[in-house]
N, CA, C and O atoms as a Tripos MOL2 file, in Angstrom:
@<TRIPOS>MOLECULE
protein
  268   267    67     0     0
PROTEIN
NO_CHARGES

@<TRIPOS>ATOM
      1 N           5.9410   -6.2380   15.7640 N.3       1 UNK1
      2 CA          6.6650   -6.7010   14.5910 C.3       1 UNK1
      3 C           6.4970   -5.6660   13.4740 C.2       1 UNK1
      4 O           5.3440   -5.3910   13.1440 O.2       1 UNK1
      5 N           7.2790   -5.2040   13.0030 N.am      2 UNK2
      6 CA          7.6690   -4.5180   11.8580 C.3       2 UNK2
      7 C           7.8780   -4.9030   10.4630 C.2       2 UNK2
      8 O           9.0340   -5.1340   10.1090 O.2       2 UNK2
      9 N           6.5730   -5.0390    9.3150 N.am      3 UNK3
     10 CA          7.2090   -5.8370    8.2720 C.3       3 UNK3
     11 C           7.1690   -4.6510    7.1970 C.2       3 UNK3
     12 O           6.3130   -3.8220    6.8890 O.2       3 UNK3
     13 N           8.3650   -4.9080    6.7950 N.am      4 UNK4
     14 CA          9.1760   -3.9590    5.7850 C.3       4 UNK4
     15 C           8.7790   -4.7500    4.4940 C.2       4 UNK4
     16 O           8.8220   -5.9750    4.3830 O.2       4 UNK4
     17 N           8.3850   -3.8500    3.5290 N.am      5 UNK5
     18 CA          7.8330   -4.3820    1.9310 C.3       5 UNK5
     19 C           9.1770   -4.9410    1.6490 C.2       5 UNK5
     20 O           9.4140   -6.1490    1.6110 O.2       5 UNK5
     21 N          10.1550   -3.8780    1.4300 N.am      6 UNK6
     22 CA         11.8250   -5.0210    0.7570 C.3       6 UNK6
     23 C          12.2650   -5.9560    0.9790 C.2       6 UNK6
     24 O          13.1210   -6.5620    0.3350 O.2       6 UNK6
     25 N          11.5700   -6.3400    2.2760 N.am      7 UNK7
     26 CA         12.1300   -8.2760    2.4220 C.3       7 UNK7
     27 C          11.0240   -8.7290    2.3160 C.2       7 UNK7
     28 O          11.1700   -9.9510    2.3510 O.2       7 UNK7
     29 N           9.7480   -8.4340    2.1810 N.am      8 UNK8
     30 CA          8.4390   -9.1760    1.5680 C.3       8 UNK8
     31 C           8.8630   -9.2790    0.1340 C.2       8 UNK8
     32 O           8.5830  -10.3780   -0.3460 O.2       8 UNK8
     33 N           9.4230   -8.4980   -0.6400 N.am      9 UNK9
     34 CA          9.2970   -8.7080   -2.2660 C.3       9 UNK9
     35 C          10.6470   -9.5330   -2.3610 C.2       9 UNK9
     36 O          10.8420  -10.0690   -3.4510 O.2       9 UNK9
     37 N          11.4900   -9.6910   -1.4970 N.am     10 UNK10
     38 CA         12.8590   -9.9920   -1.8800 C.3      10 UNK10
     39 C          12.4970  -11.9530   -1.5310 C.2      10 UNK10
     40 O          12.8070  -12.9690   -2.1510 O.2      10 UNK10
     41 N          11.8900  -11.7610   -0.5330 N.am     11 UNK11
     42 CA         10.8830  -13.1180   -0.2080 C.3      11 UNK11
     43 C          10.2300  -13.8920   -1.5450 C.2      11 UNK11
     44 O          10.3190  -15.1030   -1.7450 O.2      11 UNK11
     45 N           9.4800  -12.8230   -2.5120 N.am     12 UNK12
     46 CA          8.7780  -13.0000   -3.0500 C.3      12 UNK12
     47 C           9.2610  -13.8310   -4.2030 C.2      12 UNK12
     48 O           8.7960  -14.8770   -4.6550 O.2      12 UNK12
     49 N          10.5320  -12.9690   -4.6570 N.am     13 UNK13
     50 CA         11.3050  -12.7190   -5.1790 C.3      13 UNK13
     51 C          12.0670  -14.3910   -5.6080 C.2      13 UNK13
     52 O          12.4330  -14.9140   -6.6610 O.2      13 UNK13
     53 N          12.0410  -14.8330   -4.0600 N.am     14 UNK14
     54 CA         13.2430  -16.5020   -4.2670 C.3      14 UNK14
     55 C          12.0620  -17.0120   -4.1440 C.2      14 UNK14
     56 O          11.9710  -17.3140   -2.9540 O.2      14 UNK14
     57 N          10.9460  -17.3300   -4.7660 N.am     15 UNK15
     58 CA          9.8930  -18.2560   -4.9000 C.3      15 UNK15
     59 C           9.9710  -18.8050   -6.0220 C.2      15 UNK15
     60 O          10.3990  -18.1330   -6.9600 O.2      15 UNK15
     61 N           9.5460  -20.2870   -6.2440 N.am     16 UNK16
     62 CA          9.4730  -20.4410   -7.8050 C.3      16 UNK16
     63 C           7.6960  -19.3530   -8.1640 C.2      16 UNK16
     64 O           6.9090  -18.6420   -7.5400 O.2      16 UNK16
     65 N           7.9210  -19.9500   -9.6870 N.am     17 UNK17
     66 CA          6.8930  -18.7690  -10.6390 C.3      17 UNK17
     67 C           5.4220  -19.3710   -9.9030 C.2      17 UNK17
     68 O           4.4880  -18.6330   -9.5880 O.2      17 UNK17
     69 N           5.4370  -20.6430   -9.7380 N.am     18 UNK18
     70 CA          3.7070  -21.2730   -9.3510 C.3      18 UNK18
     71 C           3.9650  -20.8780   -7.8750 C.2      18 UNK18
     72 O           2.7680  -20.6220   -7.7480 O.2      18 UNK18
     73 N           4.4270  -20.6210   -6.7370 N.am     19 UNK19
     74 CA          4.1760  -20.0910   -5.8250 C.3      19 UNK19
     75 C           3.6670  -18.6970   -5.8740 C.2      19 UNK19
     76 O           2.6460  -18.4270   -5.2400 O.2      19 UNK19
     77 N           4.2780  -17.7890   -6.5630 N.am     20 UNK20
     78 CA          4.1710  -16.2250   -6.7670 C.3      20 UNK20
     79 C           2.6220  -16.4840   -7.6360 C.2      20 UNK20
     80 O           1.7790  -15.8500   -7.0020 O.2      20 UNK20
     81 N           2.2280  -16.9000   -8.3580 N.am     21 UNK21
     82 CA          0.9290  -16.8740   -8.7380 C.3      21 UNK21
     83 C           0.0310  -17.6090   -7.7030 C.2      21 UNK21
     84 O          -1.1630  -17.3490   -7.8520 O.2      21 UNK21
     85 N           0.2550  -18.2690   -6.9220 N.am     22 UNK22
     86 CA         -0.8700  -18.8350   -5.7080 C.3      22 UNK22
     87 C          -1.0740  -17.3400   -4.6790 C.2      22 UNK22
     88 O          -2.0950  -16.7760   -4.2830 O.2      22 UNK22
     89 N           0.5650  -17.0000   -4.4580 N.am     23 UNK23
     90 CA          0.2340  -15.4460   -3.9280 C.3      23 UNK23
     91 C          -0.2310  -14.9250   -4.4180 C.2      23 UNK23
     92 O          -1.1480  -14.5820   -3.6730 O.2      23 UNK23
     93 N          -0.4240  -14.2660   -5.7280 N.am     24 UNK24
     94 CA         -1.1430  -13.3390   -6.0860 C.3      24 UNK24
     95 C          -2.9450  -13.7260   -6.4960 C.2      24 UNK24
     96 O          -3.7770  -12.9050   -6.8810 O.2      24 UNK24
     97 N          -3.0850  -14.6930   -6.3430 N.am     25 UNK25
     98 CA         -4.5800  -15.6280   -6.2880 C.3      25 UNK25
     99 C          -4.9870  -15.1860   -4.6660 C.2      25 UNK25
    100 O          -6.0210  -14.6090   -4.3290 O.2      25 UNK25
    101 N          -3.8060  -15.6520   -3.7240 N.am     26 UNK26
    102 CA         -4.2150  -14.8470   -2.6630 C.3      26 UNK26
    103 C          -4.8090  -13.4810   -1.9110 C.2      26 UNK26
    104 O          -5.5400  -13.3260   -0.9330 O.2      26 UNK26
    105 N          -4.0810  -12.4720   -2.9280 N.am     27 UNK27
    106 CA         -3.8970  -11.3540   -2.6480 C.3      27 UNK27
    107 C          -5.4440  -11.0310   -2.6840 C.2      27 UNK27
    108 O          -6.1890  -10.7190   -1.7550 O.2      27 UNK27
    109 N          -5.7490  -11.2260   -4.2460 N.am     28 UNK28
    110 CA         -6.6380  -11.1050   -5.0870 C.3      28 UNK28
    111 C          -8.3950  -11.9980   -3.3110 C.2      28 UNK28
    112 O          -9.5030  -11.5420   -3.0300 O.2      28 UNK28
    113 N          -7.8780  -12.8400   -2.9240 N.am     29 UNK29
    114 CA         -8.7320  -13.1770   -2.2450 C.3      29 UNK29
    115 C          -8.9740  -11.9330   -0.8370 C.2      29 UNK29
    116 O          -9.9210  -11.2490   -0.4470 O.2      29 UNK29
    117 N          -8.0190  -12.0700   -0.5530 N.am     30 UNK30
    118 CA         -7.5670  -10.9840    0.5140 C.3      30 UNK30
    119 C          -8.5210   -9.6440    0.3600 C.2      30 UNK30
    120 O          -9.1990   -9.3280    1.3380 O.2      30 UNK30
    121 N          -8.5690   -9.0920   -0.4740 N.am     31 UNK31
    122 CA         -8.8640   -7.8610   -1.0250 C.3      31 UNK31
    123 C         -10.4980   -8.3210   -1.4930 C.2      31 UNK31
    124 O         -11.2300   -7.6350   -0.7810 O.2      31 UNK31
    125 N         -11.0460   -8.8870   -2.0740 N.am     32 UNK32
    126 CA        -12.6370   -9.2550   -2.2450 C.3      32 UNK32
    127 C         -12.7500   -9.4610   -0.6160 C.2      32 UNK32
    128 O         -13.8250   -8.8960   -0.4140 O.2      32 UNK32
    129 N         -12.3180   -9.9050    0.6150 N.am     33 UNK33
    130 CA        -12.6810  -10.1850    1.6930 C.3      33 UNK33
    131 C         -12.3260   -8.8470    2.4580 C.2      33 UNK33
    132 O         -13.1780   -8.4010    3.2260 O.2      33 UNK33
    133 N         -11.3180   -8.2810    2.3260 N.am     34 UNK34
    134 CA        -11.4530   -7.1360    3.2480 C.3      34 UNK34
    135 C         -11.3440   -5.7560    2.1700 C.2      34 UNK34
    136 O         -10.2550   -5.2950    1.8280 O.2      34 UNK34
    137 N         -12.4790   -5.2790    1.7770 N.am     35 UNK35
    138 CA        -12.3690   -4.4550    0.4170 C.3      35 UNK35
    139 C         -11.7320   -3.1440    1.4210 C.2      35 UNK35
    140 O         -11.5150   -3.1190    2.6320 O.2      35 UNK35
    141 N         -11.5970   -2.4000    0.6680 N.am     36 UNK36
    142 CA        -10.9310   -0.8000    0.9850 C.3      36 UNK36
    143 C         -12.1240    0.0720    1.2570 C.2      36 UNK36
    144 O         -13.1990   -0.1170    0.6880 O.2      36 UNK36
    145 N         -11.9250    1.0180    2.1220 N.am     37 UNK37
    146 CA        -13.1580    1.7910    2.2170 C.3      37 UNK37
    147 C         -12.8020    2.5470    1.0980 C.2      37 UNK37
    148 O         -11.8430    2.2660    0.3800 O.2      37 UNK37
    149 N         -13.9280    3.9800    0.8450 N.am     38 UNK38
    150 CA        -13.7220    4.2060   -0.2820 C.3      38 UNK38
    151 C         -12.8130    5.9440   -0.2110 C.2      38 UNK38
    152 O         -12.4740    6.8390   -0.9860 O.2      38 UNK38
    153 N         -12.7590    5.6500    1.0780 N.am     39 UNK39
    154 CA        -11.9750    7.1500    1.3400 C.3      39 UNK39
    155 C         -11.0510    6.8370    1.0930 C.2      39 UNK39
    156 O         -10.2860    7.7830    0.9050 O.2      39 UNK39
    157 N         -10.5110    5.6410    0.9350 N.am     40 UNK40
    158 CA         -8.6990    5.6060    0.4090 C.3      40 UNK40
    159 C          -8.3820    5.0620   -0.3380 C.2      40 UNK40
    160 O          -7.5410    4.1690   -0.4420 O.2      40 UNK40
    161 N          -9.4650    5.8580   -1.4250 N.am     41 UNK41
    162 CA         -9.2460    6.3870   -3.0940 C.3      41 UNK41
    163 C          -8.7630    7.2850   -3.2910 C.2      41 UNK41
    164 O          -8.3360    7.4520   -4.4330 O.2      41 UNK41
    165 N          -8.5800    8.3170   -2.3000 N.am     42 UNK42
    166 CA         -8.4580   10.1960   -2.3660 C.3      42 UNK42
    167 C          -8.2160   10.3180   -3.8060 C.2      42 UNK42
    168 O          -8.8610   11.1300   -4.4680 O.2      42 UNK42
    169 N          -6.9480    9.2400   -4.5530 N.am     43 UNK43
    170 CA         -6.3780    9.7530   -5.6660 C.3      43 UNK43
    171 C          -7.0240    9.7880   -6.9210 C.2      43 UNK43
    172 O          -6.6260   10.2780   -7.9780 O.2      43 UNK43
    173 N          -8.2160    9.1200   -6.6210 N.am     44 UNK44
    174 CA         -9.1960    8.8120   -7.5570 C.3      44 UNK44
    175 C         -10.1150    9.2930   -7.8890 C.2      44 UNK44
    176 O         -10.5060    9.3180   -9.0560 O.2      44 UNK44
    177 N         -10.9150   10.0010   -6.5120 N.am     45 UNK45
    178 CA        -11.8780   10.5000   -6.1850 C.3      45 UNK45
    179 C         -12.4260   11.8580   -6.7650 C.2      45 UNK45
    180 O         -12.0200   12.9630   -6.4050 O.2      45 UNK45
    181 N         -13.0820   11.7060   -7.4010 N.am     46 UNK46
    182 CA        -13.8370   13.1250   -7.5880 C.3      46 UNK46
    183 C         -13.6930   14.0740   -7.5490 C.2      46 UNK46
    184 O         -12.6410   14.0100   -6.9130 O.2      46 UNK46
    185 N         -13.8830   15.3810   -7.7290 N.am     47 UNK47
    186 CA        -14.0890   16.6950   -6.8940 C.3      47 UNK47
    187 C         -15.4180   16.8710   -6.8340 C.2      47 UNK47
    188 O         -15.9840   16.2830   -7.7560 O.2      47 UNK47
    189 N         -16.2240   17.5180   -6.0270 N.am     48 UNK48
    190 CA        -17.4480   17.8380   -5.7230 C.3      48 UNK48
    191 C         -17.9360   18.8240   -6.8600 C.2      48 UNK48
    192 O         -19.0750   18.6400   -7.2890 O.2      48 UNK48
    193 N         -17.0940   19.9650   -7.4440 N.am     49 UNK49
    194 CA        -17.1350   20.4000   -8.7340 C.3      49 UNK49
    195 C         -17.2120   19.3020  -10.0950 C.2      49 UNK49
    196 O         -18.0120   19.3670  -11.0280 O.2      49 UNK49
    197 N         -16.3580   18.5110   -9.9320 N.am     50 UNK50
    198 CA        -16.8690   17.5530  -11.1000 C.3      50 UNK50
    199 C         -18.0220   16.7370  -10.8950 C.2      50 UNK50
    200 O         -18.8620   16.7980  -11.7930 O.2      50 UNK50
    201 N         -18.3250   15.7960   -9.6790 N.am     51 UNK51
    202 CA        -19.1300   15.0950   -9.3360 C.3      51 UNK51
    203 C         -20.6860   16.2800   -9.3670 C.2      51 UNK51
    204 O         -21.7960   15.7510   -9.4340 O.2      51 UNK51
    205 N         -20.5960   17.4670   -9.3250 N.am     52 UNK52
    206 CA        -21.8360   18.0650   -9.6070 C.3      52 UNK52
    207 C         -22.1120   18.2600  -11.1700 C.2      52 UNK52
    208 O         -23.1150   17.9720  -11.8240 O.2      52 UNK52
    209 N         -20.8120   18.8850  -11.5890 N.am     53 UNK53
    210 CA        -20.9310   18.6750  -13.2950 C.3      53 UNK53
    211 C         -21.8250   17.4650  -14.2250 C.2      53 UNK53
    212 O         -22.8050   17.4590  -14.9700 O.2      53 UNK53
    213 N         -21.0050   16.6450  -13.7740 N.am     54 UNK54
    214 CA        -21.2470   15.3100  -14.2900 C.3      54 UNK54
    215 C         -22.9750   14.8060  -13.8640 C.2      54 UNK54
    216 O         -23.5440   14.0360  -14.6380 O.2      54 UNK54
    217 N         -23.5280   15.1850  -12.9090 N.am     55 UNK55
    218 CA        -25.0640   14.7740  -12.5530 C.3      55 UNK55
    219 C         -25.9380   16.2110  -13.5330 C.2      55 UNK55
    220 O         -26.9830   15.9270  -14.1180 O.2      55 UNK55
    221 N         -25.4830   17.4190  -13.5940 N.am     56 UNK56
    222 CA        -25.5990   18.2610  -14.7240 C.3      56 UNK56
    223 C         -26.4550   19.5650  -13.3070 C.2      56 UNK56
    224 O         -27.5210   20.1370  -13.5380 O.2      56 UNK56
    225 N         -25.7030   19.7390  -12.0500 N.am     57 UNK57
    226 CA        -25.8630   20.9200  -11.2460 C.3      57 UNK57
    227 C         -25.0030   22.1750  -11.1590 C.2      57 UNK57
    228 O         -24.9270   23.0710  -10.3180 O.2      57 UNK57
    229 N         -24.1680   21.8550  -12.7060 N.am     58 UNK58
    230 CA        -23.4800   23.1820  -12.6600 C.3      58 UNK58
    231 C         -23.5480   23.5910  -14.3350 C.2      58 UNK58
    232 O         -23.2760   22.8580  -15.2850 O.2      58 UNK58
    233 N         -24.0020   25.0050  -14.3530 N.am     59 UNK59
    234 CA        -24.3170   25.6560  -15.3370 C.3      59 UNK59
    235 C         -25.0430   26.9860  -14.7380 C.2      59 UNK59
    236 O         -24.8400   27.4670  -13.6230 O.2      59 UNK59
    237 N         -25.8970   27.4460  -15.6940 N.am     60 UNK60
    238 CA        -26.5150   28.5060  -16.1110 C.3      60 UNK60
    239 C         -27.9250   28.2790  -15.4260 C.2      60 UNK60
    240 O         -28.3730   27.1700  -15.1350 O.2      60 UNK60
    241 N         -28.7230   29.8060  -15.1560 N.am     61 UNK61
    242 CA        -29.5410   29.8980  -14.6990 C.3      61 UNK61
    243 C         -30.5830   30.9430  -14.9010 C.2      61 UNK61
    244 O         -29.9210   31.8410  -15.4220 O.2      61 UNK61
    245 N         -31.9850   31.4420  -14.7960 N.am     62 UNK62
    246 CA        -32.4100   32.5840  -14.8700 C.3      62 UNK62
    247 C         -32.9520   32.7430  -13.1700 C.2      62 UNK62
    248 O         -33.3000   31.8290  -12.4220 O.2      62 UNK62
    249 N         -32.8840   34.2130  -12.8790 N.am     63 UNK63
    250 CA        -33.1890   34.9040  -11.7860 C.3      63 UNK63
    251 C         -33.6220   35.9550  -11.8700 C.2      63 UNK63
    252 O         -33.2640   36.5170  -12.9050 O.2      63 UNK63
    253 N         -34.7190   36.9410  -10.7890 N.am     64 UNK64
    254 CA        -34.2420   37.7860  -10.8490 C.3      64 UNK64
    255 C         -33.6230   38.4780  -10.5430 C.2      64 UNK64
    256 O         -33.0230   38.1230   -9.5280 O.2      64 UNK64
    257 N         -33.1930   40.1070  -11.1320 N.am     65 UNK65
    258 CA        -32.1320   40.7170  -11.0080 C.3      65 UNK65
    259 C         -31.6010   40.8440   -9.5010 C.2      65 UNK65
    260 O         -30.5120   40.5210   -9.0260 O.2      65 UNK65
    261 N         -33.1450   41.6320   -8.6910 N.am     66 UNK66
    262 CA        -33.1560   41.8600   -7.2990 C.3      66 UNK66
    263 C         -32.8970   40.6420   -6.1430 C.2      66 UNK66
    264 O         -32.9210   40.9010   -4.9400 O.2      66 UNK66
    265 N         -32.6160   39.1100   -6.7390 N.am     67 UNK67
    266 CA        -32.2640   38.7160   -5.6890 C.3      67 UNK67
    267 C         -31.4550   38.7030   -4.6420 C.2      67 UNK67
    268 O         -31.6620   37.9240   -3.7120 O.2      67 UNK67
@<TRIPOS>BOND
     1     1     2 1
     2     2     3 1
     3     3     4 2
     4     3     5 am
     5     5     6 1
     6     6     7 1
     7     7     8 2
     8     7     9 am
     9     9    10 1
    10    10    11 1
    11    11    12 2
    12    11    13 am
    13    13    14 1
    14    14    15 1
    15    15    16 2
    16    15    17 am
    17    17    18 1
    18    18    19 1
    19    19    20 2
    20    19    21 am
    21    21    22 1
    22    22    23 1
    23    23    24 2
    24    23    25 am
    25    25    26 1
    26    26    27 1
    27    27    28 2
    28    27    29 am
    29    29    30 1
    30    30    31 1
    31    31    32 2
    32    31    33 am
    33    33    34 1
    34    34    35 1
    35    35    36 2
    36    35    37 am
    37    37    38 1
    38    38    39 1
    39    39    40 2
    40    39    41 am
    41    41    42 1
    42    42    43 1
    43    43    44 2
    44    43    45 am
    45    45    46 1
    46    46    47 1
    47    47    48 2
    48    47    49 am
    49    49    50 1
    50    50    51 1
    51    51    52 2
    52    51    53 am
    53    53    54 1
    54    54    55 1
    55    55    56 2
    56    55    57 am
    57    57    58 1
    58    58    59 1
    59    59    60 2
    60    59    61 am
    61    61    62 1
    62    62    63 1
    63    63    64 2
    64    63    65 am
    65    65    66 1
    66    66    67 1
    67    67    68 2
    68    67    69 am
    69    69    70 1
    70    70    71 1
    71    71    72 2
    72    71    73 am
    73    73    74 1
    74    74    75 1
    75    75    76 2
    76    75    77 am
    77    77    78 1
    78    78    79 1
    79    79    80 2
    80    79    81 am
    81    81    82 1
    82    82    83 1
    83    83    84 2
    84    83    85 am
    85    85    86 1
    86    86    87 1
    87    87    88 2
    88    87    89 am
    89    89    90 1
    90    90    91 1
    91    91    92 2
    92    91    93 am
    93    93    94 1
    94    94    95 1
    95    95    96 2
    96    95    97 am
    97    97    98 1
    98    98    99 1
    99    99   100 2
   100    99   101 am
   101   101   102 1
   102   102   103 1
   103   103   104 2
   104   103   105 am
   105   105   106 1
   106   106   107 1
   107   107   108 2
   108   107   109 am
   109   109   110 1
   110   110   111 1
   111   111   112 2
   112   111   113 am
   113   113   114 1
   114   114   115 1
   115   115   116 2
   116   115   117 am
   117   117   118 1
   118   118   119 1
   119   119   120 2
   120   119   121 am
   121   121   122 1
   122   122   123 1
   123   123   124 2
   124   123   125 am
   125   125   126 1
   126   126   127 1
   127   127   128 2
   128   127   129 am
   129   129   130 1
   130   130   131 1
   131   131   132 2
   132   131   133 am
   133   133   134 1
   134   134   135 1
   135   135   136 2
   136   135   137 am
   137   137   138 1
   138   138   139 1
   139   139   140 2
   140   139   141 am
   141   141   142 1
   142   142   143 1
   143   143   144 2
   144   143   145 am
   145   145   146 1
   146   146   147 1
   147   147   148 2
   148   147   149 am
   149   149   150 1
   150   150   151 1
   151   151   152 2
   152   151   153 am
   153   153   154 1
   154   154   155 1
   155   155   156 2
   156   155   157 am
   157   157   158 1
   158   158   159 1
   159   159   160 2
   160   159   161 am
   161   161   162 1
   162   162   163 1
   163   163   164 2
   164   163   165 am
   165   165   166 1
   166   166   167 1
   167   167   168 2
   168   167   169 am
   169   169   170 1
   170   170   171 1
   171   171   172 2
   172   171   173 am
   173   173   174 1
   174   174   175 1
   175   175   176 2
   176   175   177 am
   177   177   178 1
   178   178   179 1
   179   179   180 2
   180   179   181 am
   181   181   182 1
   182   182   183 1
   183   183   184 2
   184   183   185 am
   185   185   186 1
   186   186   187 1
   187   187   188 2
   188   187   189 am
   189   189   190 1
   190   190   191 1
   191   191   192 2
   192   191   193 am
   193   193   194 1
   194   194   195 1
   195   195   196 2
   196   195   197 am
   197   197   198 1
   198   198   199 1
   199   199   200 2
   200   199   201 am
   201   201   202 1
   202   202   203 1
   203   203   204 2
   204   203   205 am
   205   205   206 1
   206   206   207 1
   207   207   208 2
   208   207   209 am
   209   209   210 1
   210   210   211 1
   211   211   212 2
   212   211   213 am
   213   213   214 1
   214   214   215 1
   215   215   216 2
   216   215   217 am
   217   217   218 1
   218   218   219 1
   219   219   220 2
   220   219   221 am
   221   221   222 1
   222   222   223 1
   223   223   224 2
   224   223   225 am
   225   225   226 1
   226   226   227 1
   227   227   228 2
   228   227   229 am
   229   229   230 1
   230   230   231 1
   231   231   232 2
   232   231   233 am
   233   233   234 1
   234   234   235 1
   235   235   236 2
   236   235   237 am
   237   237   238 1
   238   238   239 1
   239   239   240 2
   240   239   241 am
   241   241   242 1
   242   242   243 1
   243   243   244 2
   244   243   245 am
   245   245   246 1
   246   246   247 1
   247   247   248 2
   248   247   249 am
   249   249   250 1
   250   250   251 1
   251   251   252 2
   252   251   253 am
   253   253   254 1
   254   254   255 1
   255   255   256 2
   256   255   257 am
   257   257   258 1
   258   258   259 1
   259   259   260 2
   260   259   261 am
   261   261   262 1
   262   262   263 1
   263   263   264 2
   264   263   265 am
   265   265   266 1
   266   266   267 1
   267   267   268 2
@<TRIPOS>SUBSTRUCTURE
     1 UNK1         2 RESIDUE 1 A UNK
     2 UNK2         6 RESIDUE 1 A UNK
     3 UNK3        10 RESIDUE 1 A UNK
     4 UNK4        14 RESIDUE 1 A UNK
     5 UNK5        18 RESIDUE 1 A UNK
     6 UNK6        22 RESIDUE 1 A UNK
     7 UNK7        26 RESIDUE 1 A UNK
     8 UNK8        30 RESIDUE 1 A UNK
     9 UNK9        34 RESIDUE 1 A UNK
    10 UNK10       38 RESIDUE 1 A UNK
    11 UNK11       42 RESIDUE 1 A UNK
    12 UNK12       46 RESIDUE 1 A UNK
    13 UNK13       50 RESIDUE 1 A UNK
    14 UNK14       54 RESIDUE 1 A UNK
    15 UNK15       58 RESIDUE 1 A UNK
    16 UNK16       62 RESIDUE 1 A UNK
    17 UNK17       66 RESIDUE 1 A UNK
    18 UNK18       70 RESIDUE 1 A UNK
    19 UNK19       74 RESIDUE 1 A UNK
    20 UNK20       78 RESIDUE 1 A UNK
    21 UNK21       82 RESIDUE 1 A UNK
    22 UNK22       86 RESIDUE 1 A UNK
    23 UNK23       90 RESIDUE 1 A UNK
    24 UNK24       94 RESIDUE 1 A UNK
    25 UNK25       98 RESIDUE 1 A UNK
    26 UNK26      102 RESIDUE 1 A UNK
    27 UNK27      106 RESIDUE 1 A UNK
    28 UNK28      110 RESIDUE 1 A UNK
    29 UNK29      114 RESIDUE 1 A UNK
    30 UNK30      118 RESIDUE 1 A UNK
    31 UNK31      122 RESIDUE 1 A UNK
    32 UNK32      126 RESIDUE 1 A UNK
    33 UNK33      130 RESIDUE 1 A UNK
    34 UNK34      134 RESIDUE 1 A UNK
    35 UNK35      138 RESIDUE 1 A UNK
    36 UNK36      142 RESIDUE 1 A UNK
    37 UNK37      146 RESIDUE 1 A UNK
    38 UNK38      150 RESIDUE 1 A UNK
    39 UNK39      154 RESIDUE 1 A UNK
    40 UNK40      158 RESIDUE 1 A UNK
    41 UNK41      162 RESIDUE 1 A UNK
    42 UNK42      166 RESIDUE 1 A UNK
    43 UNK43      170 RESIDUE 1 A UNK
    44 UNK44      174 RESIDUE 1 A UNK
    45 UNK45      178 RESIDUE 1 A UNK
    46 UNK46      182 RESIDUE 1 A UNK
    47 UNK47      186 RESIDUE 1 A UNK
    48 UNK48      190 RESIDUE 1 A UNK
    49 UNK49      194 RESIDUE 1 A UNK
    50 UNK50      198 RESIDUE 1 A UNK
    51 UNK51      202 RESIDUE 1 A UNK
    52 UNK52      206 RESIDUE 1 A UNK
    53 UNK53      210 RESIDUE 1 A UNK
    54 UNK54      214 RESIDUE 1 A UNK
    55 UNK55      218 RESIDUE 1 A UNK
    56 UNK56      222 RESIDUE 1 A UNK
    57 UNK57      226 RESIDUE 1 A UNK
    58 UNK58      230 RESIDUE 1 A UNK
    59 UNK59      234 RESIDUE 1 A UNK
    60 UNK60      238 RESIDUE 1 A UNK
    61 UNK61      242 RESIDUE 1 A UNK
    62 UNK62      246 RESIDUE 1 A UNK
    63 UNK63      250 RESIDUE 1 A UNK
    64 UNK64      254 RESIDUE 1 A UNK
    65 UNK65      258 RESIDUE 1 A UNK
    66 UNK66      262 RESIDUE 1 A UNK
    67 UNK67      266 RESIDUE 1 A UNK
């Protein structure tokens, strides 16, 4: 079975208003029960350059010359 979002919202769509809020009470349940891993945040996520910034592992240093 193939479910296409445009006839889920068009569904959604001919509901009265207190049905569409029990769905979205649903959704809302749905999602606390099966959370997202966190890899599919990508868009959210960090860079390893910032995420080092931000803990304070990128900057300045002394050495010496000959290393």
């Amino acid at each position: 079975m193939v479910i296409k979002f445009e006839d889920i919202s068009k569904d959604i769509d001919t509901l009265p208003e207190e049905a569409q809020i029990l769905l979205l009470d649903f959704i809302q349940l749905l999602k606390k029960r099966y959370p997202q891993p966190e890899s599919a945040n990508h868009s959210q996520e960090k860079s390893l350059y910032e995420k080092f910034n931000e803990i304070g592992l990128i900057g300045c240093c002394s050495v010496e010359e000959n290393l």
